[in-house]
N, C-alpha and C positions, 0 to 999 in steps of 0.2 A: 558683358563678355562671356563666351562660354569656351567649351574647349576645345573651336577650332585652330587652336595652338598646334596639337598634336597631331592634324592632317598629315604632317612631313617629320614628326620625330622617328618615323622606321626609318628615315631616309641620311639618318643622322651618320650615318656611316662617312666623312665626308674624308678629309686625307688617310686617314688609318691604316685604310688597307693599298696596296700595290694597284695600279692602273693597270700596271700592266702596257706593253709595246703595244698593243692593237688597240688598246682604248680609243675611245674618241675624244677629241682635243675637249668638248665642253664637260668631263666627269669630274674633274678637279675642282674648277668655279664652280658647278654647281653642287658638288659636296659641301663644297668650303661655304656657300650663301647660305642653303639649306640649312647646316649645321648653327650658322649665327645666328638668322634669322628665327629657326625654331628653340636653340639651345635659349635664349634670347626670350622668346613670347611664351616657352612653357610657364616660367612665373607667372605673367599674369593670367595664363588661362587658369591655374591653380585658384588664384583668388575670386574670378571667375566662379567657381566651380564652390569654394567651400564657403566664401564672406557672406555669401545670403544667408545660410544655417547661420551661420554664427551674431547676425547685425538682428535677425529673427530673436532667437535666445537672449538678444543682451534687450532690445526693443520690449520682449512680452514682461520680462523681469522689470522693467521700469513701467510696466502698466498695472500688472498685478499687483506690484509690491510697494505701489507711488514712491518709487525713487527715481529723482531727479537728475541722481548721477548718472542711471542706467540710461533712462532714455540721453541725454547727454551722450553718450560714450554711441546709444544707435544713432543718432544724428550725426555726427563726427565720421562715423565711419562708413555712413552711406552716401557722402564728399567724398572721401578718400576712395572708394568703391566706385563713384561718378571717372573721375579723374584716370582712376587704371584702367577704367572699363571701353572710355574713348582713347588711349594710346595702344590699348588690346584692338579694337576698332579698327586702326588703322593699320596696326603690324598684321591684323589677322584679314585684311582685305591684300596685302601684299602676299601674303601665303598662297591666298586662292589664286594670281595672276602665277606664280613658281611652280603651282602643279604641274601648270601645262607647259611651261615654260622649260623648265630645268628639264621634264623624266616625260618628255613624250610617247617613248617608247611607252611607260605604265599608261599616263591616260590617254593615249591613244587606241590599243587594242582594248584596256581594260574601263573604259569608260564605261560603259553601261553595268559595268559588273559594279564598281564603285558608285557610280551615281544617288543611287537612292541611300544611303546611309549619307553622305553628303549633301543630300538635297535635307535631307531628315533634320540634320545638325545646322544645315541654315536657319530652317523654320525656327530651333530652336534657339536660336540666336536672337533673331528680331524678336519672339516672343520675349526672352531677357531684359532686350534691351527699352522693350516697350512700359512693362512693368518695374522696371529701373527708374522711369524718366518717373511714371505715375505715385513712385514711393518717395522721391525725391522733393516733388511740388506736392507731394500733399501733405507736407507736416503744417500742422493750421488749417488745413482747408479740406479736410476729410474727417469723418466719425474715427476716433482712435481703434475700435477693435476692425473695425474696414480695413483702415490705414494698416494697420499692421499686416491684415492677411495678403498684401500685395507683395510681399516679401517672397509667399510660397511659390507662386508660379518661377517667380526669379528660380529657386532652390532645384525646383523640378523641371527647370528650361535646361538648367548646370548640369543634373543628373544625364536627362536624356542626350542631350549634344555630347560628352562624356562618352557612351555608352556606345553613342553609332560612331566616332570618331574612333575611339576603342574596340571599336568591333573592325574598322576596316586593317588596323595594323592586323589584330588577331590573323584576319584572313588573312594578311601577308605573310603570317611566319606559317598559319596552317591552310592555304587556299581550298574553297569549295564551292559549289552554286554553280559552277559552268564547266563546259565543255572545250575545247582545241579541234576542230574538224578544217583539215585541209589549210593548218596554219590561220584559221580565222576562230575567234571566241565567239560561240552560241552559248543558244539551250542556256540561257542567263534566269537563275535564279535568287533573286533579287533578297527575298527571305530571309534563305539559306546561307547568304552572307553575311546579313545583320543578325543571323542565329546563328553563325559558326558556334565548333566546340567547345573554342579558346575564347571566344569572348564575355563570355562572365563575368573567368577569373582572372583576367587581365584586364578589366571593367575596374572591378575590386580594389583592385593591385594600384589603379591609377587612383581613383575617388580617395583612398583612404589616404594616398602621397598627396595628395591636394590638399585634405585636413592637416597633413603632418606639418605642412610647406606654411600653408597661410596660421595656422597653431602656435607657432614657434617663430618667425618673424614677427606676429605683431604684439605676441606676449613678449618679444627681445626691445619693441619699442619701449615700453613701459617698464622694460627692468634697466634700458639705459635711461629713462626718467627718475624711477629709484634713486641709481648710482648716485644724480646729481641733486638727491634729496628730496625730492617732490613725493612723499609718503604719504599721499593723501587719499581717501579712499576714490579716490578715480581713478591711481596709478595700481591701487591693488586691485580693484574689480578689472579693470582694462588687460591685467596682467592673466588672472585666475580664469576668466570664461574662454578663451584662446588656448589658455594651456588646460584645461580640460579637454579640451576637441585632443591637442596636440597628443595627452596623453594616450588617449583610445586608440587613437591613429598610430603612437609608435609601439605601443601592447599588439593590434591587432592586426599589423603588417608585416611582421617577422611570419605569424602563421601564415596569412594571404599567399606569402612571396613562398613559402616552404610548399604549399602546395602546388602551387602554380609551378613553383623549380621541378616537384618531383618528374613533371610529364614529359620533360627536357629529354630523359634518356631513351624517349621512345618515338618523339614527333623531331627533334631537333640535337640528335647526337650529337654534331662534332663544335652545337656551340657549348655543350655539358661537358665537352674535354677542355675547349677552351673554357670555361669557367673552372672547372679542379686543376688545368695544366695537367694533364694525365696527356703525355705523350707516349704511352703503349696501354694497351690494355691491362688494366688490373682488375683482380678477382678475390678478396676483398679490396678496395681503393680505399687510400691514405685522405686524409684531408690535410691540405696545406693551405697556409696560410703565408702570403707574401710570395714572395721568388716571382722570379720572371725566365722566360724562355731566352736561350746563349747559345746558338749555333747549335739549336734543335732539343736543348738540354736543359730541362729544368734545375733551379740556383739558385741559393741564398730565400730556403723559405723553411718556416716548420712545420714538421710532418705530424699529424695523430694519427695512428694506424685506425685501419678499417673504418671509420668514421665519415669517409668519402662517401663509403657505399650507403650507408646510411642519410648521410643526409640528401645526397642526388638522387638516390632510388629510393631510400623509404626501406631498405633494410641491408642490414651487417653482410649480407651473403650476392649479392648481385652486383653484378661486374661493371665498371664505367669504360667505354670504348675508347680508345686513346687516339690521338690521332694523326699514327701511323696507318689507321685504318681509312683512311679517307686519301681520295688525290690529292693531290698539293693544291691543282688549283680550285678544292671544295672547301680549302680550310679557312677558318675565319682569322683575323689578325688579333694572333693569340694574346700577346702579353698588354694590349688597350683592352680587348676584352676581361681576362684573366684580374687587373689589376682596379678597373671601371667596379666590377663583380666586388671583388672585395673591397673596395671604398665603399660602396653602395652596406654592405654588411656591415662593413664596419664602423659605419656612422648610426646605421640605426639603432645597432645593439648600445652604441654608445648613449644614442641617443631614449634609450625604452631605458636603460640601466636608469640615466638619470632622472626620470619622470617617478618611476618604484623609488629611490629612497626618496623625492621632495615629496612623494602623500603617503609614504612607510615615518616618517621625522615628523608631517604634519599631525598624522594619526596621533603619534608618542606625544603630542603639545609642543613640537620643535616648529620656530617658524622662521625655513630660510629666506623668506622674504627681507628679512633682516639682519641677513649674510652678503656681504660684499659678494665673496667668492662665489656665490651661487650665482648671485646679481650676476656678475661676468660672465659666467658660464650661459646665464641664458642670455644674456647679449649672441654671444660667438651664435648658441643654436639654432637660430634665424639662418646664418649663412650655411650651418654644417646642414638645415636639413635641407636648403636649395642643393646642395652640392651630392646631398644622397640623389634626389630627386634627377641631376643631370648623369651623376655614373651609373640611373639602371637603369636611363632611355639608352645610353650608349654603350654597354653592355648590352640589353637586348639588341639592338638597335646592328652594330657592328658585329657581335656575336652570329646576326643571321649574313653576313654575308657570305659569299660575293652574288646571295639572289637580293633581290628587289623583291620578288615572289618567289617563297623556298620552291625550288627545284622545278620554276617555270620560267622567271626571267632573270635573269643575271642585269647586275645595276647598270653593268656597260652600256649593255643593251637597252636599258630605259635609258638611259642619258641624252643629252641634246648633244648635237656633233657641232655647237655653232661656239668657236673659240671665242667671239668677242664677250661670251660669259663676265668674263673677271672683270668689265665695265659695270657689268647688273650686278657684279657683288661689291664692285668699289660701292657702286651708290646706296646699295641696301646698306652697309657700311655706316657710309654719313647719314642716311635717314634714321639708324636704327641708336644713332649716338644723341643725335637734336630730340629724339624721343628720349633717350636717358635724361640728358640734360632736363628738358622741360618738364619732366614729371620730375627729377627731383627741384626743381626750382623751384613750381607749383607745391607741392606740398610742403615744403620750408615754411615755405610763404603761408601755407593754412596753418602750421602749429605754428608757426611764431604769432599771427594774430589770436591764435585760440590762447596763447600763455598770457598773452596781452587781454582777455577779455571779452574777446569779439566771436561771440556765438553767431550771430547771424551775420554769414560773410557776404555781401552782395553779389546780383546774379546779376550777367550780363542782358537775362531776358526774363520774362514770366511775370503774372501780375504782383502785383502791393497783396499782400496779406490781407484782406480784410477783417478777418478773425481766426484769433486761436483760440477760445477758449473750451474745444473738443477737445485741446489737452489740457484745459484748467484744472483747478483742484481736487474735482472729480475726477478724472481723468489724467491726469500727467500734469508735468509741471508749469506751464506756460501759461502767463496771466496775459500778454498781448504784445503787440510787436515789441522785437527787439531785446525781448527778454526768454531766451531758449534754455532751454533743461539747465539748470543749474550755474547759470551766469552769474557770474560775482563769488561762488564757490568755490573755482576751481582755476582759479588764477595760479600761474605755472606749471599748469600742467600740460603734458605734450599730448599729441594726437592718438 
């Protein structure tokens, strides 16, 4: 799975803002599907994107170091990596029929402009997927340093697909590569799209929320393992290599997102008012934190003087535009933006605060692995950093409206005009719940046999093992079927 998730989280804008009387009957249903459907598959394109580095790391460390836990703990999760990768599959092949579906208007004119960064991130999908399957059947039946490097192309399919996927929002809040003549799109420069300005550091911004997301979820699985006593070094390695990614990730996205915020007050004004709630101009601007907009008036939040201007501009003296300064109907829906914004901030800071004191305590000999209270807290962190991850697509996301393409199409205008919409989202609906359902069913189903013993879970297909001993004793742990990294070791312990 890579991260054709995000094809449609620009598009997340879905009830938030005003239809508006002229709207067309299909904006609402296809807000509301788009919104579930990708609010929905960003997780797994996350995992997608960041479990190969990481099943990599845990895999070379069980080859270099012959521990049996390690490779253990890569086998286990390149199952669970199988499992999310075909329900991403299928939710991300319902994506690609919604492009055209929901926002005609966007790929209609803008189809050739889009295309090639979408064709790019196919390619790089099936390349994923192909090397997924080849990492999967060759534990036992490949040379171990082989075996292992099948991981990378997975790692670099994630990056690239990422990247052009990320590159196409970018164009949407900054559009470039083509031209408007006589109401028809030319002169398409294909490039110049997957090079826009913005796509770097909104590249960055996503890659790093993808380590943060998959970091902190499945180091939350192994701290609810803890909880329930399972202290054995599988539950603390399982816990420590995830929360190392998570930590770099939540260290080095505060900067990412600071940067990337600064350009806000020059490419995308009135969503840098709706983010501060600055409804007039100010010169130095306050930072607030909380409050929400009340019959046009900002309420119940607290103020730090000058601090606005700093942190949206990058310095104490430059003015944030309020927006009084914009038409009414350019503004974006302030207080889902404005509040999206600060959720988004304020999980991660929560979440970078607690990573600094768990290796600032480890460094001093304190080891909260052995703290209830921590234990819980990184349980919740799993959720708090999907929950970051869904208030800055919807922040950016809503913050650019009412365009589809800043200051080229307006969303109304890409929308489908066909009311019977709200049937295509009843159904995405039920299919996107029988997917909840069966993936957590399925993998219950794997950690409750892995507690039970059963390293090698049977496959519906593929041949009998005829030898493992490429991971034998030289090599890794496995002396012959049936007997997988560390079986009989690691009884109780979760996935």
């Amino acid at each position: 799975m890579s991260s054709r998730t995000e094809q449609g989280l620009f598009l997340v804008a879905h009830v938030l803002s005003d239809s508006g009387s002229g709207a067309p009957p299909g904006l609402l249903p296809a807000r509301e599907q788009m919104a579930v459907s990708l609010g929905w598959h960003i997780v797994l394109a996350c995992f997608g994107v960041a479990f190969p580095t990481m099943i990599f790391v845990m895999h070379r460390r069980g080859l270099v170091r012959q521990d049996p836990v390690a490779l253990g703990l890569a086998r286990r999760w390149s199952k669970v990596s199988a499992v999310l990768f075909a329900i991403g599959a299928v939710s991300g092949t319902v994506l690609s029929f919604e492009m055209g579906l929901l926002w005609p208007g966007l790929m209609g004119p803008f189809g050739d402009v889009l295309g090639f960064p979408f064709a790019l991130e196919g390619l790089s999908f099936f390349i994923e997927a192909v090397f997924l399957g080849i990492y999967l059947y060759g534990w036992g039946r490949m040379p171990p340093r082989r075996h292992l490097l099948m991981l990378l192309p997975m790692a670099v399919a994630g990056v690239v697909g990422t990247y052009c996927v990320v590159s196409v929002n970018a164009w949407m809040n900054m559009p470039t590569g083509f031209r408007i003549v006589d109401g028809a799109v030319t002169d398409v420069d294909p490039w110049a799209v997957l090079f826009n300005s913005g796509a770097l550091l909104s590249f960055a911004h996503m890659w790093v929320a993808a380590f943060m997301v998959v970091g902190f979820v499945v180091s939350a699985v192994y701290a609810a393992g803890m909880l329930r006593g399972r202290r054995d070094a599988h539950h603390r390695l399982g816990f420590l290599v995830p929360f190392v990614f998570a930590t770099a990730a939540a260290l080095a996205q505060p900067v990412i997102g600071h940067v990337l915020g600064i350009r806000l007050g020059e490419t995308q004004p009135s969503k840098l008012a709706a983010f501060e709630l600055a409804t007039e101009t100010e010169q130095p601007a306050p930072l607030r934190i909380g409050g929400v907009l009340v019959d046009g008036e900002a309420r119940w939040y607290l103020e730090i003087p000058k601090w606005g201007s700093f942190i949206a501009r990058g310095s104490f003296d430059k003015p944030v535009r309020g927006l009084d300064t914009f038409p009414a109907a350019d503004r974006p829906p302030v207080n889902i933006t404005h509040l999206a914004f600060q959720s988004m901030i304020g999980i991660g800071s929560l979440l970078a605060l607690a990573v600094t004191v768990f290796w600032f305590l480890r460094w001093r000999g304190r080891d909260l692995l052995r703290n209830r209270w921590f234990l819980r807290f990184a349980v919740v962190a799993g959720p708090l950093a999907v929950m970051a991850l869904e208030s800055g697509w919807i922040a950016t996301e809503v913050g650019r409206q009412p365009w589809t393409v800043w200051e080229v199409l307006r969303t109304e205008d890409a929308a489908s005009g066909n009311p019977g919409l709200w049937w295509s989202f009843a159904g995405v609906c039920v299919v996107y719940a029988g997917m909840t359902i069966g993936a957590y069913v399925v993998l219950r189903s794997m950690a409750r046999r892995w507690r039970a013993g059963e390293e090698d879970l049977p496959s519906p297909y593929g041949p009998e093992v005829a030898t493992v001993d490429a991971q034998g004793p030289k090599n890794g742990p496995e002396k012959g079927p049936g007997k997988g990294p560390g079986k009989g070791s690691e009884k109780g312990s979760v996935t």
